[in-house]
N, C-alpha and C positions, 0 to 999 in steps of 0.2 A: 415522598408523597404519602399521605394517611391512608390508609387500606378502608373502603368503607367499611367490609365486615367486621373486622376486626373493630372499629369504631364505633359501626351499630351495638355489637356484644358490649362493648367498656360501657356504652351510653345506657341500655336497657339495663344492666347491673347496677352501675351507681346510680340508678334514679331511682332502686329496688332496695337500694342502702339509702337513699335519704327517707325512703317511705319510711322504714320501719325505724329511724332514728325519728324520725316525726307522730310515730304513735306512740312513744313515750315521752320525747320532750315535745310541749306543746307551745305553741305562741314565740317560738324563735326560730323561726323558718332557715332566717336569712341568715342569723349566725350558725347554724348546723350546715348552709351551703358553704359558709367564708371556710369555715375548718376543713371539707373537707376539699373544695379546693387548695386551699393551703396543704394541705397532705399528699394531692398530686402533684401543687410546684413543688414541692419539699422547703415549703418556708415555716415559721414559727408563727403564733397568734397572740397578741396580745387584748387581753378582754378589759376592760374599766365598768362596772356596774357595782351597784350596792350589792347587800347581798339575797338571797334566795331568789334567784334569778337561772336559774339551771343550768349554769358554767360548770360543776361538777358533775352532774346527773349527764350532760354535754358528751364530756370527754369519753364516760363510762359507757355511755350507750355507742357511741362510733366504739368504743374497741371492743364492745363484744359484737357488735354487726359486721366490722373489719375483720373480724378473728386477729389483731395484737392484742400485745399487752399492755395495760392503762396501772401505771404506778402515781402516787402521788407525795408529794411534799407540800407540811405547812411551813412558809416560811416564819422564822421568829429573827428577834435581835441574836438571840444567842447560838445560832444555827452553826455552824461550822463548815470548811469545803468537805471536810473528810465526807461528813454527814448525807452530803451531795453525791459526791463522784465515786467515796468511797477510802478505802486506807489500806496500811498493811498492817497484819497483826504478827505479834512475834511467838510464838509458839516454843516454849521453852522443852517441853517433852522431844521435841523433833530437832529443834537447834537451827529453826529456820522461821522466815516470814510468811505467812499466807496472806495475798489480796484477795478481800472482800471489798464485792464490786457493789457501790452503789446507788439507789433508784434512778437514775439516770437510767440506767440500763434497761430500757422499755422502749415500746412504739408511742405512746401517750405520755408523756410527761406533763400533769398539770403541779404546775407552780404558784400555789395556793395563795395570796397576798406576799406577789414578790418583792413587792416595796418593803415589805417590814426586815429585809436580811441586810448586814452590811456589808460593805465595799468587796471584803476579799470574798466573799459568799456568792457575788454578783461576778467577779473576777472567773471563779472557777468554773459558774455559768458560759460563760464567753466562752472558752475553747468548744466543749461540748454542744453548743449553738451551730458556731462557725465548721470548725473542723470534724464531727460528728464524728469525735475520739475523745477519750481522756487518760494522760497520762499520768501512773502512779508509780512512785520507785522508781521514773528512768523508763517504765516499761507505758507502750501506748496502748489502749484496748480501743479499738472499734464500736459504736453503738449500734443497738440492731438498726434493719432498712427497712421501712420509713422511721423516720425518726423526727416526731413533732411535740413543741414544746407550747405549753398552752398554757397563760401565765395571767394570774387576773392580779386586782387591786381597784381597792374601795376610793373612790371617790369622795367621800364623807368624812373621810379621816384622814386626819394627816400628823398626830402625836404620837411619834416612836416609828415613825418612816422615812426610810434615806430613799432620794430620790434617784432611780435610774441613771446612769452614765449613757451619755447619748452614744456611746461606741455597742452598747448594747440594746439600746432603745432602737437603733438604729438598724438591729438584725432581725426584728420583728419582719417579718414582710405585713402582715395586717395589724392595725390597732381597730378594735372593735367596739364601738359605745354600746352596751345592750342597756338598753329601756325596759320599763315593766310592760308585761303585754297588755294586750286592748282586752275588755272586761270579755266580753264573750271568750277570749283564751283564758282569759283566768277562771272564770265559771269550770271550762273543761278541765283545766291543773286541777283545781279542788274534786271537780267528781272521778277523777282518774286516782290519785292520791288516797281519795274515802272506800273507792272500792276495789283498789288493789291495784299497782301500775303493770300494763303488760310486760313480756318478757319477749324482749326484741331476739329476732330471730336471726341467727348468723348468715349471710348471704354468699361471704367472698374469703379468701385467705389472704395472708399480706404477699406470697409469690405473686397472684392474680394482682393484688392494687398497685404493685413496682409494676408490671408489665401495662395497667392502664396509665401509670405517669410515662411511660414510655410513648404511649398511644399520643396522650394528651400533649407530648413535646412536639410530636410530626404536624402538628395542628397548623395549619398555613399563617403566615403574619405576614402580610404585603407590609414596605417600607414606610409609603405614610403612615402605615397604623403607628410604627414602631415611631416616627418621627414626632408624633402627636404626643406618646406618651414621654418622649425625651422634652420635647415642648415645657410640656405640662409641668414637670421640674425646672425646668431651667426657668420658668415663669418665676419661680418662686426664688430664684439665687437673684435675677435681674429683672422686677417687677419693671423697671423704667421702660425696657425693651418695647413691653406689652401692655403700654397705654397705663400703667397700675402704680403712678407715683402716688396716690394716695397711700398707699400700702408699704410701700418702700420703707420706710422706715419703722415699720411695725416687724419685719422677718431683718434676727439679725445673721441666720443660716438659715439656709433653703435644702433641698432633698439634695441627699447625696444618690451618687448614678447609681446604687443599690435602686432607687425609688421605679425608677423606667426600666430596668431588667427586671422587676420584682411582677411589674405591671404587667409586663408583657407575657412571663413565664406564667402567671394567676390566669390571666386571659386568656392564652389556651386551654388550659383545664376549663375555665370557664365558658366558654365557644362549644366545650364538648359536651360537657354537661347539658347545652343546650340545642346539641343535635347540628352543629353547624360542624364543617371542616377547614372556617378558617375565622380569623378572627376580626371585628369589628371596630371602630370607633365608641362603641355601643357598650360594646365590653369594657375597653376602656376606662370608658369616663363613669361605667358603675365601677367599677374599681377603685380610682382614682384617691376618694377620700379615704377608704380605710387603708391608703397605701401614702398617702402623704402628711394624712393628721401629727402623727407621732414624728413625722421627720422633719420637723419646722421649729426653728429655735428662735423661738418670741426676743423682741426686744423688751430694754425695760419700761419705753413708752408703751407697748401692747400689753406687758403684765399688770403696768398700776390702771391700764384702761378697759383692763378685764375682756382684752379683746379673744376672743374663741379662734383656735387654730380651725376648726371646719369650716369660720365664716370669711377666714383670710382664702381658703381652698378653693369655696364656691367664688368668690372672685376673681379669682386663678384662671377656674374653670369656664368662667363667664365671660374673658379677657382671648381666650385662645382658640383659633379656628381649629377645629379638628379636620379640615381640611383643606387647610392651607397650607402650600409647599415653599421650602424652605428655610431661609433664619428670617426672623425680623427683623427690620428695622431698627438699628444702633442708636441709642438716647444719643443725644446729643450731649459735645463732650463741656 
């Protein structure tokens, strides 16, 4: 059971760390909450927006108000794993190897246009995601704790980009669309920018933010919650179930059980963040699409009909009682 104290302090802290992440980046409320939810599941974040949209200004402002460390990598074609994870170098004076460990090795990993890397670049990504280690020479190293990977890509372009492998696309816990903000936020980005951007103030140290993912795990989840969000997947593997043969043929893979553990672990942090000690349907189903966008594998009827993975979601989400117990009703065979 969640100690209130202890829950009040995580609460009034991290709402004292979105403040001052929100006096420098402006007009992205909702994506500076997704990350750092994301930071108390311990999931990864994937952003899609054009550019100048303050997905790097983002990353930089939580690790200096987090107190980590914020490393970054541009991804290119010609990128290499060493480049990533890091190598061993041989040291002729001494008759021996030394590992140099690399930018992985941080609390913030922004992965700067991770679409433009190839296969094995994206490869070496994998373990470092999943197993929050990487092995060099036989030897494994540990990454520091928390450890969030925060990976954008241009929408706009698509010449000289290899596309994601859904084994990885797949370990995002969020996909994030960030949109240009509404004019009155942009008015403030330019007057902020013209006369010099504040200097966010550190609030917390990362011991203190593993013991609020700690907080935020005790967070209560009654079973329909958790049934709702298993739902809400499985909607999407057997549209017919749930009234949604029009769509059936449009998803030729639906959300893997990452998508409803992913939901669920977000939602508590998210429940806390909002002062509550257990978690809702509400939480949920604001979750839901940046948790299932990216985990839906279009048929090729829904690509040449340019059908949108968010519009396939909201009829998902349109389709399924969030309080109704049990399975559905089996299509008829």
């Amino acid at each position: 059971m969640i100690d209130e104290t202890t829950a009040g302090e995580a609460r009034s802290v991290l709402e004292t760390a979105l403040y001052e992440a929100k006096r420098v980046v402006v007009g992205q409320d909702a994506m500076l909450e997704r990350v750092l939810v994301a930071l108390l599941a311990g999931g990864h974040v994937l952003l899609e927006g054009v550019p100048g949209l303050a997905k790097t200004l983002t990353v930089r402002t939580l690790a200096q108000v987090l107190g980590g460390t914020f490393k970054r990598v541009q991804f290119t074609p010609d990128l290499v794993p060493a480049d990533l994870v890091g190598t061993r170098i041989w040291l002729p004076d001494h008759g021996q190897f030394r590992t140099e460990l690399g930018p992985v090795f941080g609390n913030l990993l922004l992965a700067d246009e991770i679409n433009r890397a190839p296969a094995k670049v994206q490869s070496a990504l994998l373990e470092v995601m999943q197993e929050r280690q990487v092995t060099i020479g036989g030897v494994t190293h540990p990454v520091p704790t928390p450890f969030l990977v925060l990976a954008t890509q241009n929408p706009i372009e698509s010449e000289g980009t290899y596309a994601l492998p859904e084994a990885q696309v797949d370990r995002f816990l969020f996909k994030l669309v960030v949109d240009y903000p509404a004019m009155g936020d942009e008015v403030a980005v330019v007057d902020r920018v013209v006369g010099g951007l504040p200097e966010p103030r550190r609030v917390m140290d990362v011991a203190r933010l593993i013991s609020y993912s700690e907080v935020a795990r005790q967070v209560f989840v009654d079973r329909r919650v958790m049934a709702y969000a298993v739902r809400l997947a499985d909607a999407t593997r057997r549209p017919m179930r749930y009234g949604l043969q029009d769509i059936a043929g449009l998803i030729e893979f639906g959300a893997s059980p990452r998508a409803p553990i992913g939901t669920i672990q977000a939602a508590q942090a998210l429940a806390l963040l909002r002062g509550r000690d257990h978690v809702t349907v509400r939480d949920v189903a604001d979750l839901a699409p940046d948790v299932l966008r990216h985990r839906l594998v279009l048929s090729y009827d829904a690509i040449a009909d340019v059908v949108r993975p968010d519009d396939l979601v909201a009829r998902v989400m349109a389709a399924v009682d969030p309080h109704e117990a049990g399975e559905p009703a089996r299509e008829a065979a």
